[in-house]
ZAMARGU-4260 file (C-alpha; in steps of 0.2 Angstrom, whole numbers, plus 5000, padded with zeros to 4 digits):
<rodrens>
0) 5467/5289/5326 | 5486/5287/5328 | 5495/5271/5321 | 5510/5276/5318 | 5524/5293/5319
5) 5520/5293/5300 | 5503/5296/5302 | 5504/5305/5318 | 5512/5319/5307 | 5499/5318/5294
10) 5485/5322/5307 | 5496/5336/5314 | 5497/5343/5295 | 5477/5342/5295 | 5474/5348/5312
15) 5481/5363/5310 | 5467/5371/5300 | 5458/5369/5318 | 5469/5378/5328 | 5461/5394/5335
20) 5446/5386/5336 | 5439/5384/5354 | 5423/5375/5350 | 5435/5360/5343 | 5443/5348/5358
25) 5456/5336/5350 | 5460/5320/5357 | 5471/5305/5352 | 5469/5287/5352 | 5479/5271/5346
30) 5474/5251/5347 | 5488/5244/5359 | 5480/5228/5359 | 5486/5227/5338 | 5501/5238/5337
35) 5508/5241/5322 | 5525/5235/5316 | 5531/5251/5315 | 5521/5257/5332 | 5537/5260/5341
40) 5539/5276/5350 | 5520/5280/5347 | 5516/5285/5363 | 5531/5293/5365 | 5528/5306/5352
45) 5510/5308/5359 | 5517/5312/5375 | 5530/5325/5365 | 5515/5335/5360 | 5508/5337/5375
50) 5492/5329/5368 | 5475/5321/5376 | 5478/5302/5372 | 5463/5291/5376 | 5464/5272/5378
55) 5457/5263/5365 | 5442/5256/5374 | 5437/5270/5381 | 5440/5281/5362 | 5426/5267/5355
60) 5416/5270/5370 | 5415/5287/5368 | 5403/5298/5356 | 5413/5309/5345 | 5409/5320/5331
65) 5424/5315/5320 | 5437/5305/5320 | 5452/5306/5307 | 5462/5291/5302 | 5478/5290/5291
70) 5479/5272/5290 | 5464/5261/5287 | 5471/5246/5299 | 5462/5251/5312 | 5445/5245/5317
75) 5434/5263/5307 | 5417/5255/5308 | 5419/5253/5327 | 5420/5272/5330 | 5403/5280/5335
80) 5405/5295/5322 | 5408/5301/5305 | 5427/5296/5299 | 5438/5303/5287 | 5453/5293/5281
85) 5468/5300/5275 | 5483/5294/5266 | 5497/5294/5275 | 5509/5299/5260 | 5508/5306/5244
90) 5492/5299/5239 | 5491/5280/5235 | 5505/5276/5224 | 5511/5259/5235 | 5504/5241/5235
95) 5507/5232/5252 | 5521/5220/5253 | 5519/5204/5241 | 5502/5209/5238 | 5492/5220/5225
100) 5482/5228/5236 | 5484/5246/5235 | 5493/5256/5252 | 5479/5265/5262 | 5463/5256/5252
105) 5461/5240/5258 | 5445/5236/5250 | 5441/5222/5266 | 5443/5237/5280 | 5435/5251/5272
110) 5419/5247/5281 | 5405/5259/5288 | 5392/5270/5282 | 5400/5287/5289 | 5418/5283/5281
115) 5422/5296/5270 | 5437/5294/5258 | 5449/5310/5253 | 5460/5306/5241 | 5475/5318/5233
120) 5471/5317/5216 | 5454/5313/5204 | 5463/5300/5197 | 5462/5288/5213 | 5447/5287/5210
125) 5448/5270/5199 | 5458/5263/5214 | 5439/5265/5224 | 5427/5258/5213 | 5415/5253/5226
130) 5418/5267/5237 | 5415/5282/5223 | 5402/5290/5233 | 5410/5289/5248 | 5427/5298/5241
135) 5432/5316/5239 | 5448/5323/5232 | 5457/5336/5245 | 5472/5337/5238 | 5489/5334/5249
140) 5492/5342/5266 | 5507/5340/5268 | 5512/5346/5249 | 5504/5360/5254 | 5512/5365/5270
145) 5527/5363/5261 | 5522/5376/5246 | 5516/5389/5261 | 5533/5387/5267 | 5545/5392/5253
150) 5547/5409/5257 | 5558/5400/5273 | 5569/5389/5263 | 5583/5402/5264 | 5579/5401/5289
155) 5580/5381/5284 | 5596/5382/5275 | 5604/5393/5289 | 5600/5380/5302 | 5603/5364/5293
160) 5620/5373/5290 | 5618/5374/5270 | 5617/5393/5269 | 5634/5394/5258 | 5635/5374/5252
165) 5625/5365/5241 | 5613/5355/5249 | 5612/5336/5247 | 5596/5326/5256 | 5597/5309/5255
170) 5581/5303/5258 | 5577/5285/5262 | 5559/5274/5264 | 5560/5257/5273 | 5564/5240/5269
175) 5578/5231/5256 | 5571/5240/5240 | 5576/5257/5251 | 5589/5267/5250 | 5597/5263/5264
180) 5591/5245/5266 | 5597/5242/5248 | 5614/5255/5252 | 5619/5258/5268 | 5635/5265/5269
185) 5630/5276/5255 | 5630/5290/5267 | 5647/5287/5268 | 5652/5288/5250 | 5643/5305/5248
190) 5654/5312/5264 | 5669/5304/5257 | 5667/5311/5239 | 5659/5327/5243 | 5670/5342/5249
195) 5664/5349/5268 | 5665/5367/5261 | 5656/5365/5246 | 5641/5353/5252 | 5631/5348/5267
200) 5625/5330/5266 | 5607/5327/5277 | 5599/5311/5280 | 5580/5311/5281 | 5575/5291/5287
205) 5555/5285/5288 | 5549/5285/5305 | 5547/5266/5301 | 5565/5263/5302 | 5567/5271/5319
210) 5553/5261/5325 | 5558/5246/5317 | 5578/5248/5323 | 5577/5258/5335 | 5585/5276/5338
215) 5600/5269/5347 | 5603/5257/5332 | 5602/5268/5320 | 5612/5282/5327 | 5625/5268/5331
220) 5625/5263/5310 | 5627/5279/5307 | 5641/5283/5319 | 5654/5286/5309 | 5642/5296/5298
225) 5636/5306/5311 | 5656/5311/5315 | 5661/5316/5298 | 5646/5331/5299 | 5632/5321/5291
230) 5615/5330/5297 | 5603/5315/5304 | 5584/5322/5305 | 5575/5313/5317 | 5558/5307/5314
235) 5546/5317/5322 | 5548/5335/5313 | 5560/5343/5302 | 5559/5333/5286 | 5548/5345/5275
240) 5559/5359/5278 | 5575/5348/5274 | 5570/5344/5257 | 5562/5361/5253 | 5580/5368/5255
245) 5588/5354/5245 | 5597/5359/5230 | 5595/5339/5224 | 5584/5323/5233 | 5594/5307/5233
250) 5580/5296/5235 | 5570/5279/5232 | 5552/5273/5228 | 5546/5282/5242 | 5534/5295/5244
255) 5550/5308/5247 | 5555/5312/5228 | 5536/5313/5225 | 5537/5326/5237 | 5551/5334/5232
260) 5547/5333/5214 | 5529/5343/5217 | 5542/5356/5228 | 5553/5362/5211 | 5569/5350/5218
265) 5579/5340/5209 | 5577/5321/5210 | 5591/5308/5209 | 5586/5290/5210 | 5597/5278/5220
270) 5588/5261/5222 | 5582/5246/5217 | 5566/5247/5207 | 5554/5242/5221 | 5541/5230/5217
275) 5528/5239/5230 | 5526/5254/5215 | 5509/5253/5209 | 5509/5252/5190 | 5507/5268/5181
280) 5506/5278/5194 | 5514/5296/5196 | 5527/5288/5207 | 5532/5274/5194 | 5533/5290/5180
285) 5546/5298/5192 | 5554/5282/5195 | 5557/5278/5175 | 5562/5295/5172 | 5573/5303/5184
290) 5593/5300/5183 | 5599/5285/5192 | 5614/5287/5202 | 5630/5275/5195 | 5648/5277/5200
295) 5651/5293/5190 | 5659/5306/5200 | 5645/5311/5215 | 5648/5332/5210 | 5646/5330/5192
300) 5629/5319/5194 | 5622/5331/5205 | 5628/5345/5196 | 5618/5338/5179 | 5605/5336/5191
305) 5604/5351/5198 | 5607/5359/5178 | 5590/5351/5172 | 5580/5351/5186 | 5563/5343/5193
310) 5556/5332/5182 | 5538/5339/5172 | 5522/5330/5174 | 5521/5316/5189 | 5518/5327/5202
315) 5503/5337/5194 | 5496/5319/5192 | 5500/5313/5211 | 5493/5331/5219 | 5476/5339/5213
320) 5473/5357/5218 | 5490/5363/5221 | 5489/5376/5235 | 5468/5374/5237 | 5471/5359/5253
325) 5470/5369/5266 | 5451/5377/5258 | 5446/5361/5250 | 5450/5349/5268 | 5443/5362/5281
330) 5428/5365/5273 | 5426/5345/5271 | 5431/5343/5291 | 5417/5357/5297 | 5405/5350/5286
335) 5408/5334/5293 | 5409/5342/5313 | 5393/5350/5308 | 5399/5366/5313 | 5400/5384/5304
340) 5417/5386/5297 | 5428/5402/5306 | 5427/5416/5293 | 5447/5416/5292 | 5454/5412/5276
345) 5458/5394/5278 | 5476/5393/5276 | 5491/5380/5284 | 5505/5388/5294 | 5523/5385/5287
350) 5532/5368/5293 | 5542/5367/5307 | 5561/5372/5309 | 5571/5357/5304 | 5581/5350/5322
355) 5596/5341/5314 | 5608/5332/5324 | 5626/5334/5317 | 5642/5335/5323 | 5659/5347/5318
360) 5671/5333/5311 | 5687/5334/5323 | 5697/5328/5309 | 5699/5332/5292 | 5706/5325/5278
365) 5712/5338/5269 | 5719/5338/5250 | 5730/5359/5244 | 5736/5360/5228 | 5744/5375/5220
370) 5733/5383/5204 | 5744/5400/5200 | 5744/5410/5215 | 5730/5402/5223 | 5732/5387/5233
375) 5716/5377/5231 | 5710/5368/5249 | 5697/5354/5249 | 5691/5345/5265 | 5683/5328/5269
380) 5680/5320/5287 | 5693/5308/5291 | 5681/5299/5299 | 5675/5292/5283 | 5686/5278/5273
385) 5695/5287/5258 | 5690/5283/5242 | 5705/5282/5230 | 5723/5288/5232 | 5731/5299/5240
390) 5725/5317/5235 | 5735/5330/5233 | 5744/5338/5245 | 5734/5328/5258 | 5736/5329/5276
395) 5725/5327/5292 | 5721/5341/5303 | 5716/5335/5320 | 5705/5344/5335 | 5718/5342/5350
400) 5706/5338/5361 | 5691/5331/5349 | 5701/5319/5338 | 5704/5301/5341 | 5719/5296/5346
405) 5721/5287/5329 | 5718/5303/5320 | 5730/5313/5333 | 5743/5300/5327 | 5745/5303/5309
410) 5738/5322/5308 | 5751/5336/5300 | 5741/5350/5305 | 5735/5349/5327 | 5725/5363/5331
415) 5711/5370/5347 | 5705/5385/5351 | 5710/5401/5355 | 5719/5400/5374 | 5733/5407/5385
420) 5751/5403/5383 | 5751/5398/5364 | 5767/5396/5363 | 5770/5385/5376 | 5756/5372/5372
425) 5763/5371/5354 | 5782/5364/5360 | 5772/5352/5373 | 5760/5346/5361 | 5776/5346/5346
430) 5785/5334/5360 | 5771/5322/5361 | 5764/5323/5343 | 5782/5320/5335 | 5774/5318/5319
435) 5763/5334/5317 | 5771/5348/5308 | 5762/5365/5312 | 5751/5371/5328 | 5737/5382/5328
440) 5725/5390/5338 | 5709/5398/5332 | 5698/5413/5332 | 5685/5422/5323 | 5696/5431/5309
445) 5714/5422/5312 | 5724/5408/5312 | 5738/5407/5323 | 5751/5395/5320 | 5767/5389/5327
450) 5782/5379/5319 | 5797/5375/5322 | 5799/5389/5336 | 5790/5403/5327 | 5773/5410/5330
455) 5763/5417/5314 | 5747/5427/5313 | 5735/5423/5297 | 5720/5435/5299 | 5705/5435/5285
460) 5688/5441/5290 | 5676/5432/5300 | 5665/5423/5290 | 5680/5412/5284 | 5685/5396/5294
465) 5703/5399/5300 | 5706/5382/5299 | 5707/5385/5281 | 5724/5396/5281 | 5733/5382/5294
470) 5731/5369/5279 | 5738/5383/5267 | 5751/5388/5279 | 5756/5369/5283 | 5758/5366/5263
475) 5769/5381/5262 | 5779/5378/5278 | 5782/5358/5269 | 5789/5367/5254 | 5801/5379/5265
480) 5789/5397/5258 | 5785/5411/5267 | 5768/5413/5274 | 5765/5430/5268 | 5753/5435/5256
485) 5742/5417/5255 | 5727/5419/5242 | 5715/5402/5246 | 5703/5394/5235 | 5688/5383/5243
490) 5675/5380/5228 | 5671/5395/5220 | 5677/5408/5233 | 5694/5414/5235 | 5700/5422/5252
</rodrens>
């Protein structure tokens, strides 16, 4: 029983400790005649997997052997089966909106004499009075997954583009205690103060803000984001393996840091203390005792972060049975199919490959300055409004074909790739870019450049971004040096 993306990727968590199993058919259902407020793209995702989606009449006419909900705002009772209800995050550490009533245990629609209840941790159990006998702790699916999938993190970081940076997830919940809602051009701060070559900034959104928004809207408030390199995961998959291969969560009072607290990553908290926390709950321990992000340089907070680590203790109270979900759950779910269980171990396949959408900034902001022999290069997206003055030695290096026309107007440095006829593209594009000191042209391994008439060669090995040796050369050609012999510094590695 679907209500949402969120709890459509819970059920997927669960169902996969079915797979391989031909006596179980799985089919999919959601009440379109009391959609959710985040309902949104529901049947769109459905349609994504390829799944058999049933109308709702016809899935309450029908006789089942199970059904499993990760939301209890559907109709439960009126299922003709056994139910198991699921939370939806990280156990029950939310109230509903201007209420006290607890996220996922709405005592008025826990109804039915076949519900079942699994809970992440014993200590939910207080929250069920009523319902004791009908609850059982499982443990976290989804926590889980993420633990079978941390010999990956290393795959993840390649395609996210982190391999060689330092990975920074922002990770925002809904509503205006969120990160986002209570921030939202604090994507831009992090591109703007980070340096391109030493970090990599991802965004991870609740699926609720899609639905709410929209996708065109939120890609169109994150526009210029999205230009200056920030990775945008989308709602559907992707997220668990972002924050597995964070070096540091900037997050909220979601369940994200709860997550990636219980995965050994750093937590840095950036909201409002939302008044949805339940009271003394392991969320509202992490919430009082994780840093809080002020207006301290952005590097040397996530650097102290980073030194001290996940925070000990709240997520051994949120997740009970660490690594025993996937035992615990399928043992519950064929006891409750009434079938033998498969003699396999029972065990959750790793997450899904992260599907980021970024883009290469055509424009850079780029700050050199001389430290002994080294010339050290850092780079922002120009994209992004500058923070502060001028840096040092700053100058924009602009895509000839990429860039803005704004950015083409004031960049030093203009540069495309490796064609025919170098030469000659350099004095035309000189003629019309009066204000552009140096040319280049790129390939794996060297830098050509062209000024004032000359042509130059800068080769380094291929793993290096040439584009890195036209900002040296432009520093050096400003000051009238030779461009002989350049050693350049990007973070900690010289080239």
């Amino acid at each position: 029983m679907t209500r949402t993306a969120t709890t459509v990727t819970r059920l997927l968590d669960i169902l996969s400790l079915l797979e391989d199993d031909h006596r179980v058919q799985v089919v999919f259902t959601f009440d379109d005649r009391r959609r959710a407020v985040f309902g949104a793209g529901l049947a769109e995702f459905l349609a994504g997997l390829e799944a058999l989606v049933l109308p709702w009449d016809q899935a309450l006419a029908t006789t089942f052997d199970l059904a499993i909900a990760a939301s209890e705002n559907d109709d439960l009772a009126e299922l003709k089966c056994p139910v198991l209800l699921v939370p939806h995050g990280i156990g029950h550490q939310k109230y509903y909106p201007r209420t006290k009533t607890i996220s996922g245990l709405n005592p008025e629609r826990l109804h039915g004499d076949r519900l079942r209840i699994g809970l992440s941790h014993g200590n939910q159990l207080s929250h069920v009075p009523e319902h004791r006998r009908r609850a059982v702790v499982i443990g976290d699916p989804c926590h889980d997954r993420m633990l079978a999938s941390v010999h990956r993190v290393p795959h993840f970081r390649r395609v996210l583009g982190a391999a060689d940076r330092t990975h920074v997830v922002l990770a925002s919940t809904w509503g205006p205690q969120s990160l986002i809602g209570s921030d939202p051009q604090l994507p831009h701060r992090f591109l703007a103060e980070l340096p391109l070559d030493e970090y990599r900034v991802s965004l991870v959104l609740h699926p609720g803000v899609w639905s709410a928004h929209s996708a065109l809207q939120v890609r169109a408030v994150l526009a210029s984001a999205r230009r200056s390199g920030l990775a945008v995961i989308p709602p559907q998959r992707g997220w668990q393996a972002t924050v597995l291969s964070a070096g540091c969560v900037v997050s909220d009072c979601g369940s994200m840091p709860l997550y990636a607290t219980a995965a050994g990553v750093p937590v840095v908290m950036a909201s409002p203390v939302a008044d949805t926390v339940v009271a003394g709950s392991p969320l509202a321990d992490l919430v009082a005792r994780a840093p809080r992000l002020d207006e301290r340089p952005l590097a040397d907070q996530l650097a102290a972060a980073i030194t001290n680590g996940p925070i000990d203790g709240p997520a051994a109270e949120a997740v009970e049975y660490p690594g025993k979900c996937a035992e615990l759950l399928r043992a519950l779910l064929y006891d409750l199919l009434d079938l033998p269980e498969p003699a396999r171990p029972a065990a959750f396949p790793p997450v899904d490959d992260p599907t980021p959408e970024f883009q290469t900034p055509a424009a850079l902001r780029v700050s050199v300055q001389a430290d002994g022999a080294d010339l050290v290069v850092r780079r922002f997206p120009a994209a992004v409004p500058q923070l502060g003055g001028p840096l040092p030695g700053q100058h924009v290096v602009a895509h000839a074909e990429l860039a803005t026309l704004a950015e083409l107007e004031g960049a030093a440095v203009v540069h495309h790739e490796l064609g025919r006829d170098f030469a000659g593209w350099a004095a035309d594009t000189a003629r019309r870019r009066p204000n552009a000191r140096l040319f280049a042209e790129t390939a794996a391994g060297l830098c050509r450049v062209w000024t004032d008439g000359v042509t130059t060669d800068l080769r380094t090995t291929a793993d290096v971004d040439p584009l890195l040796l036209a900002s040296a050369a432009q520093w050096r050609t400003v000051r009238r040096l030779p461009l002989t012999d350049l050693r350049v510094r990007v973070g900690d590695r010289t080239i």
